[in-house]
C-alpha positions in Angstrom: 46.9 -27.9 -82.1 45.7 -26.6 -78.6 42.0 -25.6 -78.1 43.6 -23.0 -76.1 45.5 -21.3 -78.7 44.9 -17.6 -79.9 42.7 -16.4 -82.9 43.2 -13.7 -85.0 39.1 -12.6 -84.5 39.9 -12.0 -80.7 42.2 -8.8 -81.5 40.5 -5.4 -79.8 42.6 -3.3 -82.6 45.1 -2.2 -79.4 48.2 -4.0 -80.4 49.6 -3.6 -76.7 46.7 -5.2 -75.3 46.5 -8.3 -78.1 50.0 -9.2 -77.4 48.8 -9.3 -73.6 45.8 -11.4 -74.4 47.9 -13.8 -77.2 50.6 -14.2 -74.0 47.9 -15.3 -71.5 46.8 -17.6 -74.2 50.4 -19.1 -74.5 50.5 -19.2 -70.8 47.0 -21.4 -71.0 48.7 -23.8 -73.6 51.4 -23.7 -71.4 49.2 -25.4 -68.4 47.6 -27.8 -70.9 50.6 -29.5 -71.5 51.0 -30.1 -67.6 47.8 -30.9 -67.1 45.7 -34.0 -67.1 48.9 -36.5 -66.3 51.4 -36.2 -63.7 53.8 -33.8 -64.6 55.5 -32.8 -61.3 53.9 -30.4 -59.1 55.6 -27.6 -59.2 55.6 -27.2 -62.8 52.4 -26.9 -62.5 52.4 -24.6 -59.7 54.9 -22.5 -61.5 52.4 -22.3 -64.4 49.6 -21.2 -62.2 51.8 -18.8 -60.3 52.9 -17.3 -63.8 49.2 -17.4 -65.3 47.9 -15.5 -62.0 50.6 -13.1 -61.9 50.1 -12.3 -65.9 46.4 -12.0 -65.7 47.1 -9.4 -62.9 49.2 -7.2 -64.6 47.5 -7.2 -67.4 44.2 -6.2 -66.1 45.8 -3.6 -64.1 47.2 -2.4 -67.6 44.3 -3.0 -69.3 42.3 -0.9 -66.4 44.8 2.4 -66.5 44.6 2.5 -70.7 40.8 3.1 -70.2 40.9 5.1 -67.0 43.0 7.2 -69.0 40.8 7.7 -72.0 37.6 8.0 -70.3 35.8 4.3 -71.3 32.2 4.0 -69.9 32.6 0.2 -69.2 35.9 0.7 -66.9 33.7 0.0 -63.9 31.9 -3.3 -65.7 35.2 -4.5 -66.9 36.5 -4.1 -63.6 33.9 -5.9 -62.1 34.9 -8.9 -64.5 38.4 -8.8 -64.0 37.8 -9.3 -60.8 36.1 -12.2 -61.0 38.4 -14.0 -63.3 41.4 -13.3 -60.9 39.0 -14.7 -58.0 38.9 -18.2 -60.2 43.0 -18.2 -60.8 43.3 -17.9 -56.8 40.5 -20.6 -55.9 42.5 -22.4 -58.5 45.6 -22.5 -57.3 44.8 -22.8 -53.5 42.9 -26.0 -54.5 45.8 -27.1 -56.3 48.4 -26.3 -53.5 46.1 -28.2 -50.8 46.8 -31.3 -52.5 44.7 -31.6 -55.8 46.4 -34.3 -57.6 46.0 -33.3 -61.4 45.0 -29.8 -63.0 42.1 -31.0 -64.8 41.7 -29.9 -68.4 38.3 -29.0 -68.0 39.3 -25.7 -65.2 41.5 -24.9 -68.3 38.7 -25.2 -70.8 36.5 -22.7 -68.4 39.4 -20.4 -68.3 40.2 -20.4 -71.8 36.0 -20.1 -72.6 36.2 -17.3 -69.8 38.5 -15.2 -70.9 37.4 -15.6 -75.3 34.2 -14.5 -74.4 35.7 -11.8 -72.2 37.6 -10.5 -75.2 35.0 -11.1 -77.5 31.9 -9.3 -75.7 33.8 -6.8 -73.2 37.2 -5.8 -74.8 36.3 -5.6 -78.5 33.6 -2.8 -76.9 37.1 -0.4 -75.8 38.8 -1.7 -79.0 36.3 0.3 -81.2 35.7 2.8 -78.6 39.8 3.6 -78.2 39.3 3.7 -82.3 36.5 6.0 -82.9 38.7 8.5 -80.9 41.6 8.1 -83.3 38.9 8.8 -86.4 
């Protein structure tokens, strides 16, 4: 089994935003299985092109649903998405200029990245979004 598979402890309680996090985590697999060997560059390109573009739309969902209802952290969150979208680039313009492999360990930090991101930052609108349902 990957290491870059999705838990069931890493759901906010916002279906719509678990099934994006669970598909980013598929997209991670995804580049696991290219990575490491030689698997032809432009699947791996393809993967990081599909990964980046994912993460994007995501965050720019993820950023509206608490715009709209008023979350304290959007500008924090924010703040972090940006970041993690600033790693996918560097990552794939190293890649394009002629990196050989994608090494398992950029995988690892993206996959530790964006657990602890769910874990410590999302849970926080999961049970915010919640106590305004209650």
């Amino acid at each position: 089994m990957s290491s870059l598979t999705w838990k069931d402890g890493f759901r906010t309680g916002i279906e719509e935003m678990d099934k994006h996090h669970k598909k980013f985590f598929d997209y991670l697999a995804k580049l696991e299985g290219a990575a490491g060997g030689n698997r032809g560059r432009d699947v791996i390109e393809r993967g990081l092109k599909m990964a980046d573009d994912y993460v994007r739309y995501h965050f720019t969902e993820e950023e509206k649903l608490l715009e709209n209802a008023g979350f304290s952290g959007l500008s924090h969150q924010k703040k972090e998405h940006e970041f993690f979208v600033s790693q996918v680039k560097e990552l794939r313009e190293s890649y394009s200029k002629g990196d050989a492999c994608l090494p398992i360990s950029t995988l690892v930090f993206l996959r530790d990245w964006f657990s602890h991101h769910i874990l410590d930052e999302d849970k926080k609108y999961g049970e915010f979004l919640a106590s305004m349902k209650g």
